[in-house]
C-alpha positions, -999 to 999 in steps of 0.1 A, spaced: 642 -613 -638 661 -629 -607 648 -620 -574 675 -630 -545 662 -631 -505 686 -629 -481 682 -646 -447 670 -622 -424 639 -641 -410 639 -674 -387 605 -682 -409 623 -687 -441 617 -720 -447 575 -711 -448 586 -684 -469 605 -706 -493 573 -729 -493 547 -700 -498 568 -691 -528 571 -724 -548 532 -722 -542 527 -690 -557 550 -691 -585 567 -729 -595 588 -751 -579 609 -748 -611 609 -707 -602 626 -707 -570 659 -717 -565 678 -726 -528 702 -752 -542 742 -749 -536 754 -735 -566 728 -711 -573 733 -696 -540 767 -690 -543 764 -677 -577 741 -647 -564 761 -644 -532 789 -627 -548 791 -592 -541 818 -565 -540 805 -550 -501 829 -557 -474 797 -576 -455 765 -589 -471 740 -613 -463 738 -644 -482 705 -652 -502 681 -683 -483 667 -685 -523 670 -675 -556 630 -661 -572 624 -662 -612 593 -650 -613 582 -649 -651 553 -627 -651 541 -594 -632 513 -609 -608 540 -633 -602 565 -605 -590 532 -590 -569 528 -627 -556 566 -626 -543 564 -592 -529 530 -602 -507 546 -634 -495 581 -610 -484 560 -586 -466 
């Protein structure tokens, strides 16, 4: 399961650090080519991902979802 987060807080960098905390610094993604892979999208206008989330397990996915909120 791939969770994308699109930019749409000036905090995103804390955000990006809360999550490799909670999940694995293996588990979230913010390099180049991974955010252009899951940029690609068929809208006329869409926000680009700040990070790429492969959580692996359900509290993992609950973990992500707290940190977002």
């Amino acid at each position: 399961m791939e969770l994308g987060v699109a930019r749409q807080d000036s905090n995103v960098g804390g955000a990006i650090a809360a999550w490799r905390a909670a999940l694995a610094t293996d588990a979230v993604k913010d390099d180049a080519e991974t955010i252009e892979r899951y940029a690609r999208t068929t809208q006329a206008e869409a926000p680009r991902p700040s990070c790429v989330l492969y959580p692996t397990t359900t509290e993992q996915v609950q973990s992500a979802v707290r940190v977002a909120s």
